[in-house]
Backbone and ligand atoms as CSV (ligand in chain L), in Angstrom:
chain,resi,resn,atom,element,x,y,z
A,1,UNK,N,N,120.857,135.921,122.452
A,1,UNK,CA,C,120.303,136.109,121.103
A,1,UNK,C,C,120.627,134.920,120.198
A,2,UNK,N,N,121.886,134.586,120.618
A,2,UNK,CA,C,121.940,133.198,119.569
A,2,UNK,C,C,121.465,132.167,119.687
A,3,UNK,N,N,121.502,131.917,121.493
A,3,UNK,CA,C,120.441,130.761,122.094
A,3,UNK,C,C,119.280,130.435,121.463
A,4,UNK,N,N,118.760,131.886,121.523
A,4,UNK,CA,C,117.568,131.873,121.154
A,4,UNK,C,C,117.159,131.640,119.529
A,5,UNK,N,N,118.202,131.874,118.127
A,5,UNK,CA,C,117.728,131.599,116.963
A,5,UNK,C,C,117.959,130.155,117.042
A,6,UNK,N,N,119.433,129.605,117.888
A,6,UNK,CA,C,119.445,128.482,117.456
A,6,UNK,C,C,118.238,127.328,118.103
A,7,UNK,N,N,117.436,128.186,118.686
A,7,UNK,CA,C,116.284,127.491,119.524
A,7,UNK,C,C,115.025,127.249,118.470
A,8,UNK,N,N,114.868,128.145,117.754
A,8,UNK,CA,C,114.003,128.488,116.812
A,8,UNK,C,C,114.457,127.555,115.642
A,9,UNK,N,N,115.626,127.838,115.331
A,9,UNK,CA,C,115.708,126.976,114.365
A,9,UNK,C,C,116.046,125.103,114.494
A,10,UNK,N,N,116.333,124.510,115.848
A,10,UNK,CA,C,115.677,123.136,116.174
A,10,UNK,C,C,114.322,123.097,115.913
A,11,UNK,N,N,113.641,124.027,116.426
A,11,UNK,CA,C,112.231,124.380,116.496
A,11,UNK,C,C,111.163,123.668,115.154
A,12,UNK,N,N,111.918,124.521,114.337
A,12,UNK,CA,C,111.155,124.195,112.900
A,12,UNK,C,C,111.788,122.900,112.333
A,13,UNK,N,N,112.706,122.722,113.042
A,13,UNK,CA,C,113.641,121.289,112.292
A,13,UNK,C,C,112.259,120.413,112.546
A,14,UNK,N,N,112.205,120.134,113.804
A,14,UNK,CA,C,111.225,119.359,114.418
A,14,UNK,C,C,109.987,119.357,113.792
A,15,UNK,N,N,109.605,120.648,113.732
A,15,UNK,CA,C,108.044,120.766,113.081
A,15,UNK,C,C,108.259,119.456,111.222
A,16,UNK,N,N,109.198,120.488,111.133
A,16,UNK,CA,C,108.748,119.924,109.737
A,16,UNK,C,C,109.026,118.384,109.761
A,17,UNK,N,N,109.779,117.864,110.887
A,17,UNK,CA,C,110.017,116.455,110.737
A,17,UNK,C,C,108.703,115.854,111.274
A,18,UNK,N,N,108.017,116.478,111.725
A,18,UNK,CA,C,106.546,115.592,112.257
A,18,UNK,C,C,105.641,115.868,111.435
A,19,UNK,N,N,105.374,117.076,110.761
A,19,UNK,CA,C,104.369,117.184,109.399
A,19,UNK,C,C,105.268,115.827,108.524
A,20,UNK,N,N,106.408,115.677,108.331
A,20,UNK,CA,C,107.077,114.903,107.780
A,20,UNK,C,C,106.727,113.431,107.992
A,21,UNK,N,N,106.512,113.041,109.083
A,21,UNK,CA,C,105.916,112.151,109.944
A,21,UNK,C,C,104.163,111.558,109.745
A,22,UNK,N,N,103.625,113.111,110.075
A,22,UNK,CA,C,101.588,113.044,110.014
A,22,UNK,C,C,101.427,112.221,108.370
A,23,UNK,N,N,102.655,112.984,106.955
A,23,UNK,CA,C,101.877,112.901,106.369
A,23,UNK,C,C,102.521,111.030,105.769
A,24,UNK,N,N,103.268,110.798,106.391
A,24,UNK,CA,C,103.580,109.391,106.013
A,24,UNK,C,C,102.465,108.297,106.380
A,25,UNK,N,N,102.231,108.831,108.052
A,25,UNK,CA,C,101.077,108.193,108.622
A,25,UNK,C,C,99.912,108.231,107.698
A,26,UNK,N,N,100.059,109.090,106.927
A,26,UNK,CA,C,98.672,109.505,106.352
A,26,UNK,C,C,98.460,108.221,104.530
A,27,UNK,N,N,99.850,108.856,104.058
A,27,UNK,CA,C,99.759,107.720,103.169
A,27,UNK,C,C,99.852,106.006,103.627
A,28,UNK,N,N,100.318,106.016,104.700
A,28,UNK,CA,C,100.049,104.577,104.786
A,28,UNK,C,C,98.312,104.013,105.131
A,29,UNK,N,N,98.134,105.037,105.508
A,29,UNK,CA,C,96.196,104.835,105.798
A,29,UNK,C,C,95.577,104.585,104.417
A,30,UNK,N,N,96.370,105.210,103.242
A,30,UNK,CA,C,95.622,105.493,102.072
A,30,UNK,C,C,95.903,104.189,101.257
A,31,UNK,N,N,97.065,103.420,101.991
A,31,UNK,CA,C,97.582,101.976,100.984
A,31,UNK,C,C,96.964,100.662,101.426
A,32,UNK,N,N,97.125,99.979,100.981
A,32,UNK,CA,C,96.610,98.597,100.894
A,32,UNK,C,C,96.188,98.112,102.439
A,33,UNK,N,N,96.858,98.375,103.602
A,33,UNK,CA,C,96.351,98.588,104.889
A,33,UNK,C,C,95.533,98.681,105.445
A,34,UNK,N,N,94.551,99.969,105.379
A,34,UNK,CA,C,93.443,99.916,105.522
A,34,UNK,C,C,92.156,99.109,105.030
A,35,UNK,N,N,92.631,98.821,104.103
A,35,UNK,CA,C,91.885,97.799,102.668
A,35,UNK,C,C,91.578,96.228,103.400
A,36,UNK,N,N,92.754,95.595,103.716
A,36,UNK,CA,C,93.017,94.448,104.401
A,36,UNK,C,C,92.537,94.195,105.530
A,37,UNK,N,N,92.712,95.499,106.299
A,37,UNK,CA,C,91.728,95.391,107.683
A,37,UNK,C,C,90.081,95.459,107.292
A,38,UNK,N,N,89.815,96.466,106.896
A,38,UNK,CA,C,88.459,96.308,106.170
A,38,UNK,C,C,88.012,94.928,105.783
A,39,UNK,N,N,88.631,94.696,105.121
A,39,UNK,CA,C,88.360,93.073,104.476
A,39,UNK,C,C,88.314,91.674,106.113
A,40,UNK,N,N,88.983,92.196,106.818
A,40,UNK,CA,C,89.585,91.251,107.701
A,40,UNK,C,C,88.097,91.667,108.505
A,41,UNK,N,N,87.754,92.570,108.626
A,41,UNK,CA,C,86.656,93.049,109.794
A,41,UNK,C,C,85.413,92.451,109.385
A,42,UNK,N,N,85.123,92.291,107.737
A,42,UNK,CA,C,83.889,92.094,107.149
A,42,UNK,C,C,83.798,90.317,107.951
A,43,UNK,N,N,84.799,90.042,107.411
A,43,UNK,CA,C,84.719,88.585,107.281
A,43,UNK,C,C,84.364,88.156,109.413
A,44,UNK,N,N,85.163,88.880,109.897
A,44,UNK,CA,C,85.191,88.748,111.657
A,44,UNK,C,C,83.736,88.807,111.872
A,45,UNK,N,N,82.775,89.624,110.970
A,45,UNK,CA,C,81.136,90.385,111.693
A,45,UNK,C,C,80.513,89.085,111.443
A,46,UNK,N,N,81.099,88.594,110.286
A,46,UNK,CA,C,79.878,87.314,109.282
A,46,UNK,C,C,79.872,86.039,110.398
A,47,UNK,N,N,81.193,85.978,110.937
A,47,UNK,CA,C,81.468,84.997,111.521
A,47,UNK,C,C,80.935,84.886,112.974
A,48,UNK,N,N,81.110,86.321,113.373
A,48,UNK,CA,C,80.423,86.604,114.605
A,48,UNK,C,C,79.102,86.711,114.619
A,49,UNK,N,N,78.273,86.273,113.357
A,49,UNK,CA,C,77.125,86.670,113.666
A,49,UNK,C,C,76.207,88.241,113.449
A,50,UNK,N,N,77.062,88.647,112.543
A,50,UNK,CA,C,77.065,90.416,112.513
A,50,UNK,C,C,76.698,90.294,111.099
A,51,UNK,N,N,75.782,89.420,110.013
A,51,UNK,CA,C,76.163,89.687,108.820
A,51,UNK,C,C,75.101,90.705,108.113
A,52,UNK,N,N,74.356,90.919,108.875
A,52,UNK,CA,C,73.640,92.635,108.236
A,52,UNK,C,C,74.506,93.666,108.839
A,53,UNK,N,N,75.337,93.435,109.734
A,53,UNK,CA,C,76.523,94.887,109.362
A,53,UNK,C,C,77.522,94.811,108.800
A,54,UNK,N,N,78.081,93.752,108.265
A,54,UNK,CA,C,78.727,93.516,107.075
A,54,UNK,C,C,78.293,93.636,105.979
A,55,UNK,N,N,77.290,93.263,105.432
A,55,UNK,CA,C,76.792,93.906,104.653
A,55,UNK,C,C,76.288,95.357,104.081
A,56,UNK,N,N,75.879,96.064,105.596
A,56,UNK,CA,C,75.797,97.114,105.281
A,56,UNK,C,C,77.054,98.250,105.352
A,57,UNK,N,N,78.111,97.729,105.817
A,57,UNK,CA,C,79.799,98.290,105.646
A,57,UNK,C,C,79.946,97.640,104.372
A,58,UNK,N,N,79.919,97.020,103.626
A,58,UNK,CA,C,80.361,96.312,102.452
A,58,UNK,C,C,79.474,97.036,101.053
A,59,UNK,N,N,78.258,97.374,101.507
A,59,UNK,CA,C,77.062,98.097,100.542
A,59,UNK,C,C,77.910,99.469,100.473
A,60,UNK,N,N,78.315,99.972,101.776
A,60,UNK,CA,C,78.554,101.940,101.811
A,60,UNK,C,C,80.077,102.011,100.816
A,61,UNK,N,N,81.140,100.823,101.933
A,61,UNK,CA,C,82.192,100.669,100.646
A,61,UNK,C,C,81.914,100.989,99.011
A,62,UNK,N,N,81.652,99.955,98.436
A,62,UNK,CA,C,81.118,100.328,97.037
A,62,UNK,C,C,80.201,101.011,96.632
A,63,UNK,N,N,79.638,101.541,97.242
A,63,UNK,CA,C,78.741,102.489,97.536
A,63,UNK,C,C,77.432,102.136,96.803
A,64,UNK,N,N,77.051,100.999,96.981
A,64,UNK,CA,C,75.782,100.395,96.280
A,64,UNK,C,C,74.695,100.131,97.350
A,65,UNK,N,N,73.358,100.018,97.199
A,65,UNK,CA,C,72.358,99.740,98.219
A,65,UNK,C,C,72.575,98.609,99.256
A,66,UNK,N,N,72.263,98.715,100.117
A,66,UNK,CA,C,72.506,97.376,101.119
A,66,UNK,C,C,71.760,96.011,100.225
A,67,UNK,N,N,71.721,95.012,100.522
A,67,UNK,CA,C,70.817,93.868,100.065
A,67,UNK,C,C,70.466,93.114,101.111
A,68,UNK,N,N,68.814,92.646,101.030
A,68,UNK,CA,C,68.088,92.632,101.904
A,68,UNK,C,C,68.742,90.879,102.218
A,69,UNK,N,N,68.414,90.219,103.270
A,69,UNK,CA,C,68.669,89.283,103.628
A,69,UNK,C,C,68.048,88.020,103.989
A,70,UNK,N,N,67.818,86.894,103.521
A,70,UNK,CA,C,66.611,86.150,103.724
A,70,UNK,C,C,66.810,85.043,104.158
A,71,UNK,N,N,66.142,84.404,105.218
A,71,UNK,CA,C,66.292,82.401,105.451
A,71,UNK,C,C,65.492,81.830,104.426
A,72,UNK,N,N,65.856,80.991,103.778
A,72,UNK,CA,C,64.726,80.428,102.803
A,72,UNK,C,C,65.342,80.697,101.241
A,73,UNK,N,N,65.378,79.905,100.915
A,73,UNK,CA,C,65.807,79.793,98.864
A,73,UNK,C,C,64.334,79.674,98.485
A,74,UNK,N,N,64.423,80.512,97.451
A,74,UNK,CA,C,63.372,80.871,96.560
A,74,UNK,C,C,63.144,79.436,95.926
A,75,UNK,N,N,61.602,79.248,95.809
A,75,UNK,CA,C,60.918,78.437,95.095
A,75,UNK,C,C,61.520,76.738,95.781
A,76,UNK,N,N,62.275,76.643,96.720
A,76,UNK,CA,C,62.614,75.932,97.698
A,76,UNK,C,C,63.677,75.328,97.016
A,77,UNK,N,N,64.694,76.289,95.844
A,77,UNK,CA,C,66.004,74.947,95.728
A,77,UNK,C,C,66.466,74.687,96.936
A,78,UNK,N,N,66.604,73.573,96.630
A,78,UNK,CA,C,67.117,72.466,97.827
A,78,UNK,C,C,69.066,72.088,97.472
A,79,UNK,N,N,69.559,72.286,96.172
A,79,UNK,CA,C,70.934,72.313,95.626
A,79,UNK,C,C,71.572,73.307,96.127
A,80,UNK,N,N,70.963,74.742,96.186
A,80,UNK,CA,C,72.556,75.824,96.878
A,80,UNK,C,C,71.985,76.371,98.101
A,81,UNK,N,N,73.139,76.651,98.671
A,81,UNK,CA,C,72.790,76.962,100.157
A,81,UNK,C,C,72.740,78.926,100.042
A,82,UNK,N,N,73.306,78.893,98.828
A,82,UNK,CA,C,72.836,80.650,98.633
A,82,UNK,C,C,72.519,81.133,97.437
A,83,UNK,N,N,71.794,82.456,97.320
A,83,UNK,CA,C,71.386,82.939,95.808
A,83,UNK,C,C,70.758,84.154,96.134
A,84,UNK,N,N,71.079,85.128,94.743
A,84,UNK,CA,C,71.087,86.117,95.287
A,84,UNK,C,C,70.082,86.870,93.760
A,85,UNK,N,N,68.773,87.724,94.196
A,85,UNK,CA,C,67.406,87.854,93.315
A,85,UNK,C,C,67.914,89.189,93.072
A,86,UNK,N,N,68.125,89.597,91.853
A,86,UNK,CA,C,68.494,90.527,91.528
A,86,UNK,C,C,67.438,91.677,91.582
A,87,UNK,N,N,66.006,91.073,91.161
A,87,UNK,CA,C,64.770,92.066,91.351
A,87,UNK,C,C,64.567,93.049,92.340
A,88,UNK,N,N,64.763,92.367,92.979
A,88,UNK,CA,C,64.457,92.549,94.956
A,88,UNK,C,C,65.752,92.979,95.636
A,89,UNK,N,N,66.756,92.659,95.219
A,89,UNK,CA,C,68.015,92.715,95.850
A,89,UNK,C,C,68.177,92.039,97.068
A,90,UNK,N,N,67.838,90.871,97.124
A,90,UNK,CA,C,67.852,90.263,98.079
A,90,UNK,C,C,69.216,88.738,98.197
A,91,UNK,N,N,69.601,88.452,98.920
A,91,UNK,CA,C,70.463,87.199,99.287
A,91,UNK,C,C,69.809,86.317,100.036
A,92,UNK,N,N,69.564,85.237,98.959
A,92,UNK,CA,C,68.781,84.125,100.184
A,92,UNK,C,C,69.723,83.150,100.287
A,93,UNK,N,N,70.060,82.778,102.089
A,93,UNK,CA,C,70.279,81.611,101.973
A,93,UNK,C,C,69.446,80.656,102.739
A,94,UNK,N,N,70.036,79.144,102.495
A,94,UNK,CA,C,69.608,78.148,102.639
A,94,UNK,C,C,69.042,77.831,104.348
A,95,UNK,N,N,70.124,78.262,105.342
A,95,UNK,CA,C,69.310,77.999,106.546
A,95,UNK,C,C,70.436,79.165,107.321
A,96,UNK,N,N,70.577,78.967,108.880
A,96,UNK,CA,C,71.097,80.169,109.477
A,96,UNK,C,C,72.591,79.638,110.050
A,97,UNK,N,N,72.784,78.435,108.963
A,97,UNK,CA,C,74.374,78.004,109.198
A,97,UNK,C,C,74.847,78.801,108.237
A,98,UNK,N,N,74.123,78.725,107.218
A,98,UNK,CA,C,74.908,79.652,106.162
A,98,UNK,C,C,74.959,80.949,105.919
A,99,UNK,N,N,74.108,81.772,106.789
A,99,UNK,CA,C,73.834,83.152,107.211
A,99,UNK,C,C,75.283,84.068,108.188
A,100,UNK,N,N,75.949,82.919,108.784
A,100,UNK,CA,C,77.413,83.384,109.174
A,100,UNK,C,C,78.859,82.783,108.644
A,101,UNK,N,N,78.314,82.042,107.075
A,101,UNK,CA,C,79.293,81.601,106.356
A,101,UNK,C,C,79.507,82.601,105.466
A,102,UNK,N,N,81.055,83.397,105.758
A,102,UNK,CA,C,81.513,84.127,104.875
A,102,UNK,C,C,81.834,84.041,103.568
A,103,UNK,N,N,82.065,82.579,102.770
A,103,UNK,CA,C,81.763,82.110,101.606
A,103,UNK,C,C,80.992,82.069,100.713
A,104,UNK,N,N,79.930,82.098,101.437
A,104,UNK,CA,C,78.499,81.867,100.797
A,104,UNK,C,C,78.199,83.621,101.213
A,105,UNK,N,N,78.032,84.178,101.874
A,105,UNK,CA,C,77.526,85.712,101.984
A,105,UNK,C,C,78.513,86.695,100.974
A,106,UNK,N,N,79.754,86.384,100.883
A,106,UNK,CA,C,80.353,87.247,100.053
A,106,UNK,C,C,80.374,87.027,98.554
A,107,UNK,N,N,80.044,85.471,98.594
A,107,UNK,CA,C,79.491,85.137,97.000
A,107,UNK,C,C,78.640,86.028,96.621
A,108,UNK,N,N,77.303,85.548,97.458
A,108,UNK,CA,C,76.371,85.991,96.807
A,108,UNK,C,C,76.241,87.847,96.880
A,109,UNK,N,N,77.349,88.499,97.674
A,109,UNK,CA,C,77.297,90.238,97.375
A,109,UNK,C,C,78.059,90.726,96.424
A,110,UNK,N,N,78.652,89.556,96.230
A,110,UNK,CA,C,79.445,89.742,94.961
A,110,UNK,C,C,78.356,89.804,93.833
A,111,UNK,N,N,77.546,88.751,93.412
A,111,UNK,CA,C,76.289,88.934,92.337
A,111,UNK,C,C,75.899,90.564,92.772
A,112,UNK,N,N,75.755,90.884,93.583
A,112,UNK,CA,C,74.491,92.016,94.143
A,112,UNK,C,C,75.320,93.295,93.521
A,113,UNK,N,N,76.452,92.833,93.582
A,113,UNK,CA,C,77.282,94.436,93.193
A,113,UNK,C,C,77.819,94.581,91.599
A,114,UNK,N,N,77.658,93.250,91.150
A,114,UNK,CA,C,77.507,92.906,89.799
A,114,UNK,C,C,76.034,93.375,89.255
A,115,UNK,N,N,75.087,93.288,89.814
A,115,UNK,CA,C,73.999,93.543,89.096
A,115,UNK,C,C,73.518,94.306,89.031
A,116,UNK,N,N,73.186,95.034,87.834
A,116,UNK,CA,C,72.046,96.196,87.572
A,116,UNK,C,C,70.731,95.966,87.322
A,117,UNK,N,N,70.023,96.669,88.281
A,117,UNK,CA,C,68.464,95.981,87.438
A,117,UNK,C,C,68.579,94.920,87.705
A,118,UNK,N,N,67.827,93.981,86.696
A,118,UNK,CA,C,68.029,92.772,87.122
A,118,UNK,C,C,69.253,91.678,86.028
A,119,UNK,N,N,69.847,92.928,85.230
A,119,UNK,CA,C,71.074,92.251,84.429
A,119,UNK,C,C,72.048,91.517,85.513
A,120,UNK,N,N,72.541,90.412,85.574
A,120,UNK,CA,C,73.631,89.791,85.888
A,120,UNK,C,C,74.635,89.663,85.495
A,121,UNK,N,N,76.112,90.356,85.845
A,121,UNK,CA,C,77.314,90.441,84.951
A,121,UNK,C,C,77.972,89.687,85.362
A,122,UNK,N,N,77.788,89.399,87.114
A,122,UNK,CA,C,79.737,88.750,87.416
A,122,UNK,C,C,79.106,87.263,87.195
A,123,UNK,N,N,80.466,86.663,87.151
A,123,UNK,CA,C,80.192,84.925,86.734
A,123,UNK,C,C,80.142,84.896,87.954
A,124,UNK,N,N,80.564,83.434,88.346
A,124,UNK,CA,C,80.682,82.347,89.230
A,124,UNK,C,C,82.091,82.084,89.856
A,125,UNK,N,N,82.557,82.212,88.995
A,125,UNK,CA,C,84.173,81.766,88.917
A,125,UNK,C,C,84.865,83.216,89.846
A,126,UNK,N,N,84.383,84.836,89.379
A,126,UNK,CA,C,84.813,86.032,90.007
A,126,UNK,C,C,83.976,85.654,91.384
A,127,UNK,N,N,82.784,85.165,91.252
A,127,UNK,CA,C,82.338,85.673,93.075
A,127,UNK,C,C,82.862,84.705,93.621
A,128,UNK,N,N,83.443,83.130,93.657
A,128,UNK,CA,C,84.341,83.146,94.234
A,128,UNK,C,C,85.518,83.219,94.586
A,129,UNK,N,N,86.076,84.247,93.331
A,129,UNK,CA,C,87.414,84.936,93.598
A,129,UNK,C,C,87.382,86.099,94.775
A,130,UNK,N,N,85.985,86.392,94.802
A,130,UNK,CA,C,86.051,87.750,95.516
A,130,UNK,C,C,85.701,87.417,97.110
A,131,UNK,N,N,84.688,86.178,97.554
A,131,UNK,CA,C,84.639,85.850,98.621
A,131,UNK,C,C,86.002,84.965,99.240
A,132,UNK,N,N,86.748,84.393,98.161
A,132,UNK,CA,C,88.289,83.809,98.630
A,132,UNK,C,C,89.057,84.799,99.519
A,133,UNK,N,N,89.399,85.913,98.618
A,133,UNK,CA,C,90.217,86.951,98.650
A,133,UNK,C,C,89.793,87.860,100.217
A,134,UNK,N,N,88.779,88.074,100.639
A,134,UNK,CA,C,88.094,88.281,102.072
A,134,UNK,C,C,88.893,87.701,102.784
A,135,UNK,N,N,88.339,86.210,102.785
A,135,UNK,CA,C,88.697,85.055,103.916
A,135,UNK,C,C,90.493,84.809,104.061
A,136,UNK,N,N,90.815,84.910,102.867
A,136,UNK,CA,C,92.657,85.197,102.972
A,136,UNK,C,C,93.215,85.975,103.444
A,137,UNK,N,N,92.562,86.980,103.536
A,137,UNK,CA,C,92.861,88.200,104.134
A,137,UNK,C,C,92.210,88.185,105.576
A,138,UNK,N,N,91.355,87.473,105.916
A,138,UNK,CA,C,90.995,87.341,107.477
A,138,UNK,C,C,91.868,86.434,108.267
A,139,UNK,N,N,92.487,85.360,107.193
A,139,UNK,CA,C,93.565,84.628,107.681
A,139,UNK,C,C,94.971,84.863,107.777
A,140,UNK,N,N,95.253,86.121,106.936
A,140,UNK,CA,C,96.355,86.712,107.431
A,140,UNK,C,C,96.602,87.374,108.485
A,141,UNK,N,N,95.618,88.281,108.696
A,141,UNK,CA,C,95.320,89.192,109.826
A,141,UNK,C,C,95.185,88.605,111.232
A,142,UNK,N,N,94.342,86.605,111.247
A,142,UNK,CA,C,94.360,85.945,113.149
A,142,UNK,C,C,95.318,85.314,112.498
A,143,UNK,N,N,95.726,84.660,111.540
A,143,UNK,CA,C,96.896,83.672,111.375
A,143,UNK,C,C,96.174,82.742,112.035
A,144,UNK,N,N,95.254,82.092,111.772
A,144,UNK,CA,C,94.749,80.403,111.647
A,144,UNK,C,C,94.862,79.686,110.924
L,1,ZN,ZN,ZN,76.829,82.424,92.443
C-alpha cells in the first residue's frame, strides 16, 4: 500500500514536470525563435529561386495580399533594378538576376505592405531597414 502511493505520487511529480516542460517548449516557439527562422527561410527561398513562395509566406505572415511579380520595369526605367506599383500590386524587377536578390525583393515588399490603395507610406530608408534585417538574420542562422 505504501509502494503503491509512493508510486503515484513520483507519478504526478513527473507529470507535472513535463506539462512543466511542453509548456516551456511552447513559449520558446512563441519568442523571437521562430521569428528568425522564418526570416532565415524567406531569405533561403529568394535565393534558391523560390521567390513567389516567399512571397507568398511573407504576404500570409502579415496577412496582406500576395504581390504579383514581374520581369520588366515599368515604362522601361533603366536606373532601378526594382519597383513596386502600388495600383496593381505588383513588384517589378529589372531582369531575373534580381528576381532571386533578396535585397531588392524584400525592398520592394516592404513598399507593398506599406501601401494602401495606392497611398505610399514606408520611405526608402525603412525598406531597406527591413530587407537588411532578413539577410542578417539569414546570416546568422548559415554563418557566412
Ligand atoms: Zn524603394
Amino acid at each position: 500500500m505504501l509502494r503503491r502511493a509512493l508510486f503515484d505520487e513520483s507519478f504526478s511529480f513527473f507529470f507535472t514536470c513535463s506539462l512543466w516542460l511542453l509548456e516551456q517548449r511552447h513559449l520558446g516557439i512563441a519568442t523571437s525563435g521562430d521569428v528568425n527562422q522564418f526570416k532565415a527561410r524567406i531569405v533561403h527561398l529568394i535565393i534558391g529561386q523560390k521567390t513567389e513562395k516567399a512571397l507568398e509566406l511573407l504576404s500570409q505572415y502579415h496577412h496582406v495580399t500576395t504581390p504579383k511579380l514581374k520581369v520588366g520595369m515599368p515604362k522601361g526605367d533603366v536606373k532601378r533594378r526594382g519597383y513596386y506599383v502600388g495600383q496593381n500590386e505588383t513588384i517589378h524587377v529589372a531582369d531575373s538576376d534580381s528576381l532571386y536578390n533578396p535585397r531588392i525583393i524584400l525592398h520592394e515588399f516592404y513598399h507593398h505592405l506599406r501601401t494602401t490603395g495606392a497611398i505610399h507610406r514606408g520611405t526608402e530608408k525603412n525598406a531597406d531597414k527591413f530587407a537588411k534585417d532578413y539577410i542578417a538574420t539569414y546570416y546568422t542562422y548559415f554563418g557566412v
